[in-house]
C-alpha positions as CSV (number, residue, x, y, z in Angstrom):
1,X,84.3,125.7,97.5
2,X,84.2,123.0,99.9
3,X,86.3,120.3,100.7
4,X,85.3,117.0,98.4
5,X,85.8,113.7,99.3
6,X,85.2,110.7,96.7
7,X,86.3,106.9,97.3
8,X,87.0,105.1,94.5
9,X,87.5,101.3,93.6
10,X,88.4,100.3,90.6
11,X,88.2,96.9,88.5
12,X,89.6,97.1,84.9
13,X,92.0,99.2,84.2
14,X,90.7,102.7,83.6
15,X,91.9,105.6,82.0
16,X,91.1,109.1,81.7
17,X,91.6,111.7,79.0
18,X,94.3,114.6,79.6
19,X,92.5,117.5,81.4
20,X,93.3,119.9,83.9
21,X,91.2,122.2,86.6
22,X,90.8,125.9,86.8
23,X,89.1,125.8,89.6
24,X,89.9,123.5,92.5
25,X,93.5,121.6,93.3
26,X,92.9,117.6,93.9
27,X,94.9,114.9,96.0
28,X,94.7,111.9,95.3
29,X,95.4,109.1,97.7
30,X,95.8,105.4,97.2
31,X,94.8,103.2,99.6
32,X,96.3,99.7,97.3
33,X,97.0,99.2,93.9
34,X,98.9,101.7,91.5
35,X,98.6,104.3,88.9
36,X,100.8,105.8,86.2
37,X,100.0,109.5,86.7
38,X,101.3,111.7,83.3
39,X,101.4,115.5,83.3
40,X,102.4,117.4,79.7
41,X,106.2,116.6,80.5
42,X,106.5,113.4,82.5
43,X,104.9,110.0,83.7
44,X,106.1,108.5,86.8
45,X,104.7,105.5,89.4
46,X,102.4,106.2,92.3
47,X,101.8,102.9,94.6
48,X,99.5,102.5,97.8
49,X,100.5,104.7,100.2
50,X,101.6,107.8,98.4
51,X,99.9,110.7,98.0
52,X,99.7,112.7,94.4
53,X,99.1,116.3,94.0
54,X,97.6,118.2,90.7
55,X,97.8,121.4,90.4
56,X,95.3,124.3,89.0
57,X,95.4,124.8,85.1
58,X,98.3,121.4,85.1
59,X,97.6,119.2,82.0
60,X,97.1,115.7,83.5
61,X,96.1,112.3,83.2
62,X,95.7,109.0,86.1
63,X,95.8,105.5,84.3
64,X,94.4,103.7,87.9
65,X,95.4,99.7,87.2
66,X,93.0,97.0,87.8
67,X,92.2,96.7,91.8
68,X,93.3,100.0,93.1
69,X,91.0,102.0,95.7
70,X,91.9,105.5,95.6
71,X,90.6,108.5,97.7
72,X,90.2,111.7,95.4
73,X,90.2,115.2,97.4
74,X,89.6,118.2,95.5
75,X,89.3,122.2,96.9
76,X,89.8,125.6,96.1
77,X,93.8,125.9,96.2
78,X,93.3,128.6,99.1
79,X,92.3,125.6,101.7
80,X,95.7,123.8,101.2
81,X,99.2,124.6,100.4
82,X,100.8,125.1,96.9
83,X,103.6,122.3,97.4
84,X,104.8,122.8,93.5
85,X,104.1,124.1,90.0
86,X,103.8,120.7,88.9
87,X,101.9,116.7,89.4
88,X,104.2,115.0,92.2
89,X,104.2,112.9,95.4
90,X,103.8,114.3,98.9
91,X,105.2,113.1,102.0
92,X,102.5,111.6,104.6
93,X,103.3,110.9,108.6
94,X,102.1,108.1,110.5
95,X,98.8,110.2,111.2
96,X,97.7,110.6,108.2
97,X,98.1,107.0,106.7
98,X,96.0,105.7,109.9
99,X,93.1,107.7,109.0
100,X,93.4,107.1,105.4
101,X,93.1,103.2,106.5
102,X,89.7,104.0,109.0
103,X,88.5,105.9,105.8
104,X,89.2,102.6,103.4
105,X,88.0,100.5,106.2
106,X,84.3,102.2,106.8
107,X,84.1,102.7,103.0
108,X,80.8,104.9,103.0
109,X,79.1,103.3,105.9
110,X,80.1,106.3,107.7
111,X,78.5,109.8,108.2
112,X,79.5,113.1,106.4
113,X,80.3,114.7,110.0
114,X,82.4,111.7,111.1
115,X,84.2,111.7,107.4
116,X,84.6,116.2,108.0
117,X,86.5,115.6,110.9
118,X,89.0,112.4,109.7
119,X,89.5,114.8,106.9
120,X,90.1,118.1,108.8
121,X,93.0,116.2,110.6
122,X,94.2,114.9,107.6
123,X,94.7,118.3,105.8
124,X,95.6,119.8,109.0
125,X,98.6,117.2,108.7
126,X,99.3,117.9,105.3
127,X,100.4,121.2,106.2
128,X,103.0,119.9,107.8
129,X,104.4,118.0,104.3
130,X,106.8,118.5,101.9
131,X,106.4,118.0,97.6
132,X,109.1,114.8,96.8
133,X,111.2,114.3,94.0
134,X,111.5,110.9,94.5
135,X,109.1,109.5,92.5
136,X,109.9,106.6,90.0
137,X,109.9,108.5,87.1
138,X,109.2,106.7,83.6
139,X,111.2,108.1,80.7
140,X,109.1,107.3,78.1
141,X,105.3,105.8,77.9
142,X,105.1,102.3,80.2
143,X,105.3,99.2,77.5
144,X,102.1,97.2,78.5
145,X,104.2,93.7,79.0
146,X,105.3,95.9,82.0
147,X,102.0,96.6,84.0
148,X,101.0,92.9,84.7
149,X,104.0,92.6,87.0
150,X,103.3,96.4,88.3
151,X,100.2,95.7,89.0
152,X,101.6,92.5,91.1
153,X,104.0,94.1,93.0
154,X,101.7,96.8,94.2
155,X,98.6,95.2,94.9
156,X,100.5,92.0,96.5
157,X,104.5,93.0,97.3
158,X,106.4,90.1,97.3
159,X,110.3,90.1,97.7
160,X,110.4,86.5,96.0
161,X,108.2,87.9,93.2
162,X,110.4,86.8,89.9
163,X,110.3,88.2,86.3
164,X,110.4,84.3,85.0
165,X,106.8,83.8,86.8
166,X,105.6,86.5,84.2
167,X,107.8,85.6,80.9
168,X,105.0,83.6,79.3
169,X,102.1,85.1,80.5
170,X,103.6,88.6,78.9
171,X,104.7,87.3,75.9
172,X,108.7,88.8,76.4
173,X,111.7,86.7,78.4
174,X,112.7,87.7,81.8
175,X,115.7,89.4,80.0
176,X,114.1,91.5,77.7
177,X,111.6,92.4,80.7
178,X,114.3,93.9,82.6
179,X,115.7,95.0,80.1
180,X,112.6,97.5,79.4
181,X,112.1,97.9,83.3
182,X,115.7,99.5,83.1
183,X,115.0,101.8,80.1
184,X,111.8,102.7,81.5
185,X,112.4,103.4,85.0
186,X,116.5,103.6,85.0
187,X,116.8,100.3,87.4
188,X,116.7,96.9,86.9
189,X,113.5,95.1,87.7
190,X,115.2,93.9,91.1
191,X,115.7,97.2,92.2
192,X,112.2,98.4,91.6
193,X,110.7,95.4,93.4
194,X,112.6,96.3,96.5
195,X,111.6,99.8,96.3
196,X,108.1,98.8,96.3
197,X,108.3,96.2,98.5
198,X,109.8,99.0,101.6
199,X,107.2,101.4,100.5
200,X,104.6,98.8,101.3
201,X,106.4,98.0,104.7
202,X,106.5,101.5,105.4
203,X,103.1,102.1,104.9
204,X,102.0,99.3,107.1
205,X,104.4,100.2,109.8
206,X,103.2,103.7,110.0
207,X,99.8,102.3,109.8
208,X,100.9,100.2,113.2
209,X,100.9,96.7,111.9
210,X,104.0,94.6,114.0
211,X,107.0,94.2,111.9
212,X,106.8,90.4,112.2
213,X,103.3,90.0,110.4
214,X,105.2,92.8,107.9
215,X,108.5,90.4,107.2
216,X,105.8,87.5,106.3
217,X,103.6,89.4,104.7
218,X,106.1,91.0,101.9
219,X,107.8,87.2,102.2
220,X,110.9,87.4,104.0
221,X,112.6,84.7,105.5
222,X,113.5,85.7,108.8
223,X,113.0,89.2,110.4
224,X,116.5,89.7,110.6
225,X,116.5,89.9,107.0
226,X,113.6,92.5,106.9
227,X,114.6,94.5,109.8
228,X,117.8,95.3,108.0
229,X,116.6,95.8,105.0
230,X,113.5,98.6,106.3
231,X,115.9,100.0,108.6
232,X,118.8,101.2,105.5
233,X,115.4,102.0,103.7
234,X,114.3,104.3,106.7
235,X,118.2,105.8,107.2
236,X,117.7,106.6,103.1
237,X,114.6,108.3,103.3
238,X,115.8,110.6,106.3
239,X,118.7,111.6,104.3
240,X,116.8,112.3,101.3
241,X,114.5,114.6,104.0
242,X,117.6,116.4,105.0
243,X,119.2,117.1,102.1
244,X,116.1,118.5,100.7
245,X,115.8,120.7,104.0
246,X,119.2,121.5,103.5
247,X,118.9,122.5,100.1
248,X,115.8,124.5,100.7
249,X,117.4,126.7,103.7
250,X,120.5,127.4,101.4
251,X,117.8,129.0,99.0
252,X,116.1,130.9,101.3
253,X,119.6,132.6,102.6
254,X,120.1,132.8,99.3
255,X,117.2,135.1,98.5
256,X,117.8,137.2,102.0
């Protein structure tokens, strides 16, 4: 099997029935928006900018929110690696995410030999990733009053973006919103949003865009203020990479 590419828009909210593949592993990366992704044991968050594995024969569902463009890859497990047993996020460099954006940008105005050799680099790349636990894991089904603001702080991060702004429109006070964000998610509403809001600014960083047109953008006062928030965001994610490292070395010389 060949390597499949499909670009993907999407306008409602759409939904499809649990499935899996015996045949082929997919990838699915989003460009903007968000999707709940749900296996037969878990449902978590995946925002623009991360990358979503399914494995072969894993039960699996993607509810893609209203104005999310996604990339959807799909091959015979041989042409990539087996990052995990089960549905997750994969790390991405700065590589990858740049020709992710000159694939959303040329849409399908673009050959099938010029899109063959963006996406030879880009699993030539992936190679060189790692499966994350770091996901933002739902412990039970996402309560609909949530996905209006979800679907706000993906498709247009905001650091000013408040839960009273949604109260009436979701039909639940800005208490008991967090309050469900915090059963849902195990953080408070705040937390999330920050979350988010550095994944976004990571994204565009990677993708080259000038941290000053980033602060505005994700509506931060001054770039003081944004610079030291992305740089403790940055020191936590290299952490996180090393202890996993770590943690993965002390198994092997376990098994030697």
């Amino acid at each position: 099997m060949r390597l499949s590419h499909t670009l993907q828009s999407y306008a409602p909210t759409q939904e499809k029935a649990p499935h899996s593949h015996d045949d082929f592993v997919q990838l699915f990366y989003i460009h903007h928006g968000c999707g709940i992704a749900s296996s037969d044991n878990r449902s978590f968050l995946a925002v623009g900018g991360q990358l979503l594995w399914v494995p072969l024969h894993r039960l699996h569902y993607l509810k893609v929110l209203k104005d999310t463009r996604v990339s959807i890859i799909h091959t015979h497990p041989d042409m990539m690696p087996n990052f995990h047993h089960d549905m997750g996020i994969i790390s991405t460099n700065r590589l990858m995410v740049q020709v992710m954006a000159e694939i959303d940008t040329q849409g399908g105005e673009y050959d099938e030999a010029i899109q063959g050799h963006y996406l030879a680099v880009f699993i030539d790349q992936l190679k060189k990733q790692c499966y994350q636990n770091q996901t933002y894991q739902s412990n039970q089904d996402i309560d609909k009053r949530l996905l209006p603001i979800i679907e706000a702080l993906t498709i247009r991060p905001d650091i000013k973006l408040s839960l009273d702004s949604f109260a009436e429109h979701c039909g639940a006070s800005s208490r008991t919103l967090n309050r469900l964000f915090l059963t849902t998610f195990d953080q408070p509403f705040r937390e999330l949003r920050q979350q988010l809001v550095m994944e976004k600014a990571w994204q565009l960083s990677q993708a080259g865009v000038p941290h000053t047109d980033i602060a505005l953008d994700l509506g931060y006062n001054s770039l003081s203020a944004f610079s030291h928030a992305f740089n403790r965001f940055k020191q936590d994610k290299a952490s996180q990479k090393l202890a996993k490292n770590h943690n993965s070395l002390s198994l092997v010389q376990q098994q030697d």
